[in-house]
C-alpha positions as a Python dict, from the first residue, in 0.01 Angstrom:
ca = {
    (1, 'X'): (0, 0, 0),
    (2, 'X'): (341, 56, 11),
    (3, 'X'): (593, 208, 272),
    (4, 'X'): (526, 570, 368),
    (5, 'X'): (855, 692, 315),
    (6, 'X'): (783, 1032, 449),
    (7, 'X'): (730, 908, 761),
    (8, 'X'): (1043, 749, 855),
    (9, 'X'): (1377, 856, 802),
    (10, 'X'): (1700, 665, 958),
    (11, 'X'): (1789, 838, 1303),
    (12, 'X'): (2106, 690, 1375),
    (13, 'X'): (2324, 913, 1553),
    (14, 'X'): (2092, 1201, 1489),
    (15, 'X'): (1925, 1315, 1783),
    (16, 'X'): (1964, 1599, 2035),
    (17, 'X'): (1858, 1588, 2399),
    (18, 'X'): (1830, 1901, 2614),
    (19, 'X'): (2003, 1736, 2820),
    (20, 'X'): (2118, 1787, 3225),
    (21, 'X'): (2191, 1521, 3471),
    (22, 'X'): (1860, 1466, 3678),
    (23, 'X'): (1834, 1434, 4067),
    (24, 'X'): (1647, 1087, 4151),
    (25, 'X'): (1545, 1220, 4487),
    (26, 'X'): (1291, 1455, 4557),
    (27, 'X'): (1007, 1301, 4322),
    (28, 'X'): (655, 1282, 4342),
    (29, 'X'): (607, 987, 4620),
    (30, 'X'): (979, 991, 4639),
    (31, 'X'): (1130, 937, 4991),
    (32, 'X'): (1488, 875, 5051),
    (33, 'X'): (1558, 678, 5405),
    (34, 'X'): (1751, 947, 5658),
    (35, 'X'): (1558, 1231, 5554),
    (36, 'X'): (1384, 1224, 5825),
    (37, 'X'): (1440, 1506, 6078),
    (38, 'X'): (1701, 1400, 6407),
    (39, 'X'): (1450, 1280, 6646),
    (40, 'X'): (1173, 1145, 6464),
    (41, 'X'): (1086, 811, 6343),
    (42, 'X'): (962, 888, 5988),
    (43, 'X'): (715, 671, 5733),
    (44, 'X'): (724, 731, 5346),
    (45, 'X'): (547, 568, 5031),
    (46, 'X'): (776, 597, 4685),
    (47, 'X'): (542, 633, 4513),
    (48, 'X'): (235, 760, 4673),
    (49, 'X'): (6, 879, 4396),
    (50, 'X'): (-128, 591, 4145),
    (51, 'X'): (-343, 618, 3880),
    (52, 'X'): (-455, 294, 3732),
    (53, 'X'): (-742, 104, 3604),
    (54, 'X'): (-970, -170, 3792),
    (55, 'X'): (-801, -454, 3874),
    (56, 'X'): (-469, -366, 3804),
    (57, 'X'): (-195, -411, 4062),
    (58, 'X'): (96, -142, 4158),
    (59, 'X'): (383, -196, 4417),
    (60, 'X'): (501, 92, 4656),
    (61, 'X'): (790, 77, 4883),
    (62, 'X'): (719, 236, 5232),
    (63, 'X'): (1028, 329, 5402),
    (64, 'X'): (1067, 322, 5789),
    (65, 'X'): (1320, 569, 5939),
    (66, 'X'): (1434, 594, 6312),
    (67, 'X'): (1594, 922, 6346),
    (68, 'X'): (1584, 915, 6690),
    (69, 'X'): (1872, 816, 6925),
    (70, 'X'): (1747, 509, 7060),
    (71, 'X'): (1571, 145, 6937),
    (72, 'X'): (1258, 209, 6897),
    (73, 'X'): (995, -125, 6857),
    (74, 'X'): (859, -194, 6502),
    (75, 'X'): (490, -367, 6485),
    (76, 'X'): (303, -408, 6203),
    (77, 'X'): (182, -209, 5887),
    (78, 'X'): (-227, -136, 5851),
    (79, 'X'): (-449, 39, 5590),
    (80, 'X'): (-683, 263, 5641),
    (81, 'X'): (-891, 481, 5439),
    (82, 'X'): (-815, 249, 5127),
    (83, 'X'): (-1202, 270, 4964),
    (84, 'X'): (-1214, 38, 4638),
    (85, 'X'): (-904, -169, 4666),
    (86, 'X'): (-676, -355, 4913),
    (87, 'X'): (-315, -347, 5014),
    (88, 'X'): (-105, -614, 5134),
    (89, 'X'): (284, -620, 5227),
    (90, 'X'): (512, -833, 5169),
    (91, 'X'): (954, -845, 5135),
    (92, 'X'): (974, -668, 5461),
    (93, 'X'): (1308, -538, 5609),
    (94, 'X'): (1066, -418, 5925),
    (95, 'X'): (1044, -649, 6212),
    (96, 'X'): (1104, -660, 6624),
    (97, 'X'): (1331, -339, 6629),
    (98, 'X'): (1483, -95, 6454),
    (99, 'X'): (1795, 47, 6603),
    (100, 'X'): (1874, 413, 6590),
    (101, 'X'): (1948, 622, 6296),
    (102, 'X'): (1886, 264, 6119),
    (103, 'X'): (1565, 264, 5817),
    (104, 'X'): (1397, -33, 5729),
    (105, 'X'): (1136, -97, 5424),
    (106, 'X'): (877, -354, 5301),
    (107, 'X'): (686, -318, 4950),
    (108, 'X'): (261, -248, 4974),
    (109, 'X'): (96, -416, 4655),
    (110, 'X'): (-199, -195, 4557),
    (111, 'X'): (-519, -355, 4420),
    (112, 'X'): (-774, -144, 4264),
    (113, 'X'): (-1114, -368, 4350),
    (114, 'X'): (-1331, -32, 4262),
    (115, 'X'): (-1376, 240, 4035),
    (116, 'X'): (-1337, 630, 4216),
    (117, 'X'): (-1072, 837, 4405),
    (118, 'X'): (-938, 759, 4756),
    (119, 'X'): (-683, 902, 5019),
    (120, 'X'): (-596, 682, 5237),
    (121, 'X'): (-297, 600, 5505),
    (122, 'X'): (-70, 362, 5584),
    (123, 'X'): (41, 366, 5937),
    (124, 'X'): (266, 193, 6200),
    (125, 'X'): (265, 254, 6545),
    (126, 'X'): (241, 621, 6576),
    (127, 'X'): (364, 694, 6207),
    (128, 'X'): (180, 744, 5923),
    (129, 'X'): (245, 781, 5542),
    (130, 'X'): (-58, 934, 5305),
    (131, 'X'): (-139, 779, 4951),
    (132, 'X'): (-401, 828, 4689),
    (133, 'X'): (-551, 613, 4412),
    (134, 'X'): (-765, 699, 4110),
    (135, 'X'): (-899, 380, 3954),
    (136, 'X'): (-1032, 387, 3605),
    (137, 'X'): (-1255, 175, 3480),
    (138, 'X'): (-1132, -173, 3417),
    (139, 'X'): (-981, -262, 3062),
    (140, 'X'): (-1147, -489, 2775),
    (141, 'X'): (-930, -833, 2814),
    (142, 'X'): (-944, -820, 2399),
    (143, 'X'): (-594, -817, 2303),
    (144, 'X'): (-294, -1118, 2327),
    (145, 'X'): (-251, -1402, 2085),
    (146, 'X'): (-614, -1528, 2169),
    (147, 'X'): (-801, -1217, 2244),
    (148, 'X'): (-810, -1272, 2583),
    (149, 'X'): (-539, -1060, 2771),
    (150, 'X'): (-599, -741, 2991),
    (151, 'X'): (-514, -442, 2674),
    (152, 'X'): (-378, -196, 3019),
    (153, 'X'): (-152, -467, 3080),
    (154, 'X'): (194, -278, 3205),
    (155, 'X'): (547, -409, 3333),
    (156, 'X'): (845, -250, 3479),
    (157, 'X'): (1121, -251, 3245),
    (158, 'X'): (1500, -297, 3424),
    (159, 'X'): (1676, 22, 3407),
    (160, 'X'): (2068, 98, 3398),
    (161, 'X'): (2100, 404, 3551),
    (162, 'X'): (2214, 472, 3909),
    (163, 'X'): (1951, 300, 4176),
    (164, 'X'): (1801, 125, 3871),
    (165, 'X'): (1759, -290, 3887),
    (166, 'X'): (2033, -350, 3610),
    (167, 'X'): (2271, 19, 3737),
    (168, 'X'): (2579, -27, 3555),
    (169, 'X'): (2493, -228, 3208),
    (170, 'X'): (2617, -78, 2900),
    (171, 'X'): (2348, 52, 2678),
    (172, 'X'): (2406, 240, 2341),
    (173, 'X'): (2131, 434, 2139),
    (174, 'X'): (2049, 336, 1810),
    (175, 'X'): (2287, 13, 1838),
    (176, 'X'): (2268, -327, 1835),
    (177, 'X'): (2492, -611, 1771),
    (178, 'X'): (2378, -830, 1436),
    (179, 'X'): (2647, -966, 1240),
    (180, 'X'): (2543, -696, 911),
    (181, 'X'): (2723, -420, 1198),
    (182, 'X'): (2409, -203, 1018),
    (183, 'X'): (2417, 1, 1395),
    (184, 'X'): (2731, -39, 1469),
    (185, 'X'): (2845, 274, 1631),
    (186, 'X'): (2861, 255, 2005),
    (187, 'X'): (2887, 646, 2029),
    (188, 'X'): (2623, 750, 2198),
    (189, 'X'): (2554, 575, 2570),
    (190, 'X'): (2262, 614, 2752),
    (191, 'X'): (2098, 531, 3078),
    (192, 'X'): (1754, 526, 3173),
    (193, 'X'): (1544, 445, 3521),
    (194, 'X'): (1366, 157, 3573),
    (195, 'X'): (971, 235, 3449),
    (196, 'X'): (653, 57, 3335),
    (197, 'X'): (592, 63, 3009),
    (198, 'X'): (232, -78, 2882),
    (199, 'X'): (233, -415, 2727),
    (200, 'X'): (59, -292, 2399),
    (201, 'X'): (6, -68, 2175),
    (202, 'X'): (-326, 185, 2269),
    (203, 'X'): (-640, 8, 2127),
    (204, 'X'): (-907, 138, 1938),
    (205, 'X'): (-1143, 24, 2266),
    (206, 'X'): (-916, 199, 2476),
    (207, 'X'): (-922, 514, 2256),
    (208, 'X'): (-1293, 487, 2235),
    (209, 'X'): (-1285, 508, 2628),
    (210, 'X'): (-1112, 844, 2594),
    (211, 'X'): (-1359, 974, 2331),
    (212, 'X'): (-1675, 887, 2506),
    (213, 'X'): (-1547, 1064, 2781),
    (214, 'X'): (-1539, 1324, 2593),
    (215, 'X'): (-1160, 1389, 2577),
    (216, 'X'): (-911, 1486, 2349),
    (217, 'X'): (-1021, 1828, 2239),
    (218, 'X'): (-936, 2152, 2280),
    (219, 'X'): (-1253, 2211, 2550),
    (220, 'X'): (-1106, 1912, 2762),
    (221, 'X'): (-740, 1985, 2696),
    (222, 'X'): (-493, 1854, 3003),
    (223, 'X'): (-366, 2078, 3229),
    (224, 'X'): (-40, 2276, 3213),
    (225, 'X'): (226, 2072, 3295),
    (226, 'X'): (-10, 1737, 3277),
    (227, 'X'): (184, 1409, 3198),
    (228, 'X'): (541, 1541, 3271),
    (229, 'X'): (819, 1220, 3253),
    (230, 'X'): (867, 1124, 3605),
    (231, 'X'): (1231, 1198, 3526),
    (232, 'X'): (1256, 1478, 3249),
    (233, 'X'): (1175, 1819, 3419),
    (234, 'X'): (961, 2046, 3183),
    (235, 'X'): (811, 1724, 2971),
    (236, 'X'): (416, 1797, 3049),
    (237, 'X'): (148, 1937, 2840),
    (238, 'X'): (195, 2280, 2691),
    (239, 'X'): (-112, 2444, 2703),
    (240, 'X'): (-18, 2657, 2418),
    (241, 'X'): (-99, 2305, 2217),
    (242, 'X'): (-451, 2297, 2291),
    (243, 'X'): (-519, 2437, 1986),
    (244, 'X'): (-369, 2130, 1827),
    (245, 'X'): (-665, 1927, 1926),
    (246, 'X'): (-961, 1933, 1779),
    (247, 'X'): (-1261, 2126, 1861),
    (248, 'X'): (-1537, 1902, 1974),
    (249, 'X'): (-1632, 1511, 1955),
    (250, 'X'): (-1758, 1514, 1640),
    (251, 'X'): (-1474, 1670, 1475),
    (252, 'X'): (-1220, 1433, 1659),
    (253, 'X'): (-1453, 1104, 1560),
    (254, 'X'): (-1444, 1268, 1168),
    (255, 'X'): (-1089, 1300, 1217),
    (256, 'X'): (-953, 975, 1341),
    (257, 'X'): (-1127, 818, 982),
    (258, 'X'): (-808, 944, 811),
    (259, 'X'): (-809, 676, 491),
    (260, 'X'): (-1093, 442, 406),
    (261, 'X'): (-879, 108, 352),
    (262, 'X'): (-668, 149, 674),
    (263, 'X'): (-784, 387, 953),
    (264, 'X'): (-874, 137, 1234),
    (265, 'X'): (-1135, 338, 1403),
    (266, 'X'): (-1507, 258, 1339),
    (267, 'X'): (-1803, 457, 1500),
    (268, 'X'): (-1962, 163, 1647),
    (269, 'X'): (-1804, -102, 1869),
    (270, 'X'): (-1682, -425, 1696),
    (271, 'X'): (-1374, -626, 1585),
    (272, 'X'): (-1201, -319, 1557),
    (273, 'X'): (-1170, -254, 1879),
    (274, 'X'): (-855, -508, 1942),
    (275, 'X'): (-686, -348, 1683),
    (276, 'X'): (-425, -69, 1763),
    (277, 'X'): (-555, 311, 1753),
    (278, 'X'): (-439, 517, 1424),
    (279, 'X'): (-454, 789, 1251),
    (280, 'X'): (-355, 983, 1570),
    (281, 'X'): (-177, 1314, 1647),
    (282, 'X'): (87, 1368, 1845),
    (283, 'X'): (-95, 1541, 2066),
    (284, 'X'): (-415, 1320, 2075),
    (285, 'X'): (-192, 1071, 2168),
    (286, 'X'): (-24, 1324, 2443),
    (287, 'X'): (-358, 1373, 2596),
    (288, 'X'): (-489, 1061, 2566),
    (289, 'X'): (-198, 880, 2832),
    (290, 'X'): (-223, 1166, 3017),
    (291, 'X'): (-602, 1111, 3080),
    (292, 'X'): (-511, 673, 3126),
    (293, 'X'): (-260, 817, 3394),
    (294, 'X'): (66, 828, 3209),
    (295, 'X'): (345, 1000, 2976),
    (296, 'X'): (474, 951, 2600),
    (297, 'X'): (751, 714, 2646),
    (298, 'X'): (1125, 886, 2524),
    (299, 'X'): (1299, 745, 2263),
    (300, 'X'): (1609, 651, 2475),
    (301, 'X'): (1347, 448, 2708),
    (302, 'X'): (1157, 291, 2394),
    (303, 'X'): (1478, 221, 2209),
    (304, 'X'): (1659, 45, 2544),
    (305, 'X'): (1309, -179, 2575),
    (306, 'X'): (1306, -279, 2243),
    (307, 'X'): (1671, -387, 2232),
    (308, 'X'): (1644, -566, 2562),
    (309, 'X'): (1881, -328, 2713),
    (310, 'X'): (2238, -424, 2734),
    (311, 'X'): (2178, -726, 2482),
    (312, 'X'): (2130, -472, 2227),
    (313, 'X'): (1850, -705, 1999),
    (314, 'X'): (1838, -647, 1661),
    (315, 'X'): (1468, -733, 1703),
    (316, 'X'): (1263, -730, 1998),
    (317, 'X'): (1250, -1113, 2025),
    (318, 'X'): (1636, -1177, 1894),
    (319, 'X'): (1713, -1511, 2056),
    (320, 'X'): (2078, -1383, 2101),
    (321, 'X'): (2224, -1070, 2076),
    (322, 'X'): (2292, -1095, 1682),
    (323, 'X'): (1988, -1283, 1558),
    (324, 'X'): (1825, -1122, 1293),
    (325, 'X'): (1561, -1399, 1226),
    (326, 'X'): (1200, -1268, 1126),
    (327, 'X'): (886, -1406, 961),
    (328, 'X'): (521, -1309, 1021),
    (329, 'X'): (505, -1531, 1345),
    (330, 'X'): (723, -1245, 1496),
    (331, 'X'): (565, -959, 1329),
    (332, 'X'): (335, -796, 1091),
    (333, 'X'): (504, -634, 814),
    (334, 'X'): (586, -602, 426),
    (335, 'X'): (761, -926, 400),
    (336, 'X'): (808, -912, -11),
    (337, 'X'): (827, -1254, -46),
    (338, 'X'): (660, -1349, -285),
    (339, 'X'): (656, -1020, -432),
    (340, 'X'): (415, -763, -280),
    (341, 'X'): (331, -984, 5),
    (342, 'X'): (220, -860, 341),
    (343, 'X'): (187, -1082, 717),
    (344, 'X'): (-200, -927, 698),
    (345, 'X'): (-433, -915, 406),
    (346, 'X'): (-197, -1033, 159),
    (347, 'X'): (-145, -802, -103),
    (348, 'X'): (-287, -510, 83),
    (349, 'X'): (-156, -518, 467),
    (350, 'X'): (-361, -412, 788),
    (351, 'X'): (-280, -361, 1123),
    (352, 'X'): (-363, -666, 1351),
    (353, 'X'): (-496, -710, 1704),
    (354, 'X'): (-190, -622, 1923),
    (355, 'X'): (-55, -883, 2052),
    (356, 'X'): (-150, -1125, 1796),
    (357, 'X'): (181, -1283, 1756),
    (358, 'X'): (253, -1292, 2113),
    (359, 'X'): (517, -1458, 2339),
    (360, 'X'): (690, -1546, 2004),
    (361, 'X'): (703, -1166, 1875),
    (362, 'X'): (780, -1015, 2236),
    (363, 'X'): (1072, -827, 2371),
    (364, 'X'): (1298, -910, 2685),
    (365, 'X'): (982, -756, 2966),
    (366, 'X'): (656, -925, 2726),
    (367, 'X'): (605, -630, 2565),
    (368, 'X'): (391, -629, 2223),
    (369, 'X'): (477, -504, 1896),
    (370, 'X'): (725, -337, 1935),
    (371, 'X'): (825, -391, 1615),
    (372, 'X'): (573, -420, 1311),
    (373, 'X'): (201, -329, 1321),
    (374, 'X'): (234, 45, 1358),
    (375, 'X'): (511, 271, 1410),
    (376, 'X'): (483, 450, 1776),
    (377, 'X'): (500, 826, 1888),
    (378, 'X'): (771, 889, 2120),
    (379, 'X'): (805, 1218, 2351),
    (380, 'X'): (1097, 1364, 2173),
    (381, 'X'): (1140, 1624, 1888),
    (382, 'X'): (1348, 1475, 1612),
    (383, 'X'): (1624, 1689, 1606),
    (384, 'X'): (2059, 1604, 1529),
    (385, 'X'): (2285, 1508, 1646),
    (386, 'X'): (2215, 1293, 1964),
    (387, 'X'): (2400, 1400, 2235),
    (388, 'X'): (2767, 1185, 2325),
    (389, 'X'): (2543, 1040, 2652),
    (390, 'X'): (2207, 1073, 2770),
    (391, 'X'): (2078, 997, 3153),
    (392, 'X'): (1697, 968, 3134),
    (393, 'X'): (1728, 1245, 2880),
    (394, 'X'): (1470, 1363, 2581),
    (395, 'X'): (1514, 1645, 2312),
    (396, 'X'): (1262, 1897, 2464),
    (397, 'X'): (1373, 2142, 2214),
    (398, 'X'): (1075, 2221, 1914),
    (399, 'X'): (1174, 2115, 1561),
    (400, 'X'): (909, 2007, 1261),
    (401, 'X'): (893, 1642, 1339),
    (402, 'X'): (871, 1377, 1656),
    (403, 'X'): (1010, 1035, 1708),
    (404, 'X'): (838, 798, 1593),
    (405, 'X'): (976, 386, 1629),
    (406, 'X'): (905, 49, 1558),
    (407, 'X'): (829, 51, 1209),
    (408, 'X'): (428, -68, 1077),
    (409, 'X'): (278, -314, 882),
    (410, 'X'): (371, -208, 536),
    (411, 'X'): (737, -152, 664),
    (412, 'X'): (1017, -352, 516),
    (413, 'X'): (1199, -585, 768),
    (414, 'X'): (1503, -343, 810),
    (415, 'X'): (1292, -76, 950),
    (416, 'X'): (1154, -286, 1263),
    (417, 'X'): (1478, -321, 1409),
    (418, 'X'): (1506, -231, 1722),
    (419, 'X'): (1764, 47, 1628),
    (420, 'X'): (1636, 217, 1378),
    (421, 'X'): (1399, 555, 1427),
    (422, 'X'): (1175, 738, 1209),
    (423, 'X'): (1022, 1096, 1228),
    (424, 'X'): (621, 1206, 1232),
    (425, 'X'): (486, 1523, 1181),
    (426, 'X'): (286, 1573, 1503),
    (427, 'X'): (21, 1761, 1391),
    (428, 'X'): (-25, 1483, 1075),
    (429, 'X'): (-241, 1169, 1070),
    (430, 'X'): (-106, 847, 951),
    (431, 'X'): (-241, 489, 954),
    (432, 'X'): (72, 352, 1026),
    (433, 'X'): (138, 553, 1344),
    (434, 'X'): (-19, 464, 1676),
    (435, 'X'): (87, 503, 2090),
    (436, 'X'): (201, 288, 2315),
    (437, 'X'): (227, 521, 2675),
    (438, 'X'): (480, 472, 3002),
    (439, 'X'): (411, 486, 3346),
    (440, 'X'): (608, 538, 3689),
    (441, 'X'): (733, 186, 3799),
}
């Protein structure tokens, strides 16, 4: 195999966002404290909706507000309602009193013990706040360097934006700081919220999930709107691309085997199903976090994670901020040494279980592969020039080709760099592309 140039073309500096400062108030489950109306004592859960799988674990902070004019007595928080999981609290503000026009907080951690749907409440005193949970099925532990890790794994990656964790670092698109200054241009500054992006790539078991249950067609398309960024207005499904999808199963199942040699799906479970999904569309791989209960990552958010932020990484795993070390115990790719060798398979390259060369290979929050194996669709349209700044920004504006990053196992070692993009054609199918999706934190 060698490199598919026509997938990836350099990006730097050449991306457009349609791009507009976005409120960070006024979200789904959002809840700023002194909203409440003057004389009433006010409970809120940011957020309030999850989706997730069985098992998994998601934090909510529930915000106590006394808009009254006096000091009012604060006892403690209960559940009820909560079918299939458990909540417990924990890094509370909330105790004896609260004086007035004073808010107070304390974080819920969400459990998911049960697949199926609940609303539930969470209540104190006389105040309530409502919540719901849809639980998934739980996840094949398959993936990691031994095979044995959860493949939904997710975590919360720092943000620098305003009310982020790390508000106020310095972070610069398609930049980093290696000593070859090959991205050096600190032109175009970005910011991004804090959000959960999934530990690895989408497997094949995952994606098998997804087929089974019969999804990913044009029958079963998601709903207008479905999977908008919990930041980027106008990001969800367009239902005029549910013609984009295929028309049935069986078409989708003949689909996905896009080359013989390298397509990792296989009709029947097996060892395959550790490896990362290919041979994807854009829009299969649209729907498919959509139906896991999240969003296409934007570049701005996948670049930031795999530079580590502010350290601006050449590589994911850069021990400091100019190391350009790599070898195969960091990543699979075309390593060309000896000539025509590949990290998998020798002469020929394959993708690899995700994970496999986990911690060594990770970034700054543990996540996977997010450089080598297979390149990953982003939500943006590749488009130029990027804008002078971006705040949680993505080009929404249609052009021929997405975003695609991290570069793939027959990729050279200059094109997993953290700060270098390529472009996909969404409606095409390559073996070297796969998903990775993003969450709210």
């Amino acid at each position: 195999m060698r490199y598919a140039a026509s997938v990836c073309t350099v990006l730097v500096g050449a991306m457009s966002c349609d791009y507009a400062p976005l409120p960070r108030l006024n979200l789904a489950g959002d809840a700023p404290a002194g909203d409440a109306p003057a004389g009433v004592v006010s409970l809120a859960a940011s957020p309030s909706v999850f989706v997730l799988h069985q098992n998994d674990t998601r934090d909510t902070t529930l915000s106590l507000t006394n808009g009254t004019g006096q000091t009012i007595s604060v006892s403690s928080f209960m559940v009820s309602g909560l079918n299939g999981g458990n909540m417990t609290f924990s890094a509370s503000t909330c105790a004896g009193q609260l004086a007035a026009g004073q808010s107070c907080s304390t974080t819920g951690h969400l459990v998911a013990t049960a697949t199926g749907q609940a609303l539930f409440q969470v209540t104190m005193g006389a105040v309530s706040a409502s919540l719901s949970m849809t639980a998934m099925p739980a996840c094949p532990a398959t993936c990691g360097p031994f095979g044995t890790t959860n493949c939904c794994a997710s975590t919360v990656v720092a943000g620098n934006a305003i009310g982020a964790t790390r508000a106020g670092d310095v972070f610069y698109r398609s930049h980093d700081n290696a000593a070859d200054a090959t991205y050096a241009s600190t032109a175009f500054q970005a910011t991004v919220s804090d959000f959960r992006l999934d530990t690895y790539l989408v497997t094949v078991g995952r994606f098998r999930a997804f087929v089974n249950a019969g999804m990913g067609t044009s029958g079963t398309a998601p709903a207008q709107g479905a999977g908008a960024h919990a930041r980027i207005a106008g990001s969800g499904w367009d239902m005029t691309w549910n013609t984009s999808l295929t028309a049935g199963t069986p078409m989708l199942v003949a689909a996905v085997k896009c080359n013989s040699t390298y397509q990792t799906w296989t009709d029947t479970v097996g060892p395959n199903d550790s490896l990362p999904m290919s041979c994807i569309t854009w829009f299969e791989a649209m729907a498919f976090c959509i139906w896991d209960g999240g969003y296409l990552p934007s570049d701005a958010e996948w670049n930031y994670a795999a530079s580590g932020g502010s350290e601006q990484r050449p590589y994911p795993w850069s021990a400091s901020d100019s190391s350009t070390t790599i070898d195969c115990t960091y990543a699979n790719f075309f390593t060309n040494s000896p000539s025509g060798t590949y990290c998998v398979n020798g002469t020929t390259g394959a993708a690899n279980r995700v994970g496999s060369e986990s911690p060594k290979g990770d970034g700054k929050w543990g996540h996977a592969d997010l450089a080598g194996n297979l390149f990953e669709w982003n939500l943006d349209w590749y488009n130029t020039p990027y804008p002078g700044s971006c705040d949680d920004c993505a080009n929404l504006t249609p052009a021929p080709t997405r975003v695609v990053r991290g570069g793939d196992f027959g990729s050279f070692a200059a094109f997993l760099r953290a700060a270098f993009g390529g472009v996909g054609t969404p409606s095409n199918r390559e073996y070297v592309i796969g998903v990775r999706c993003e969450r709210t934190p």
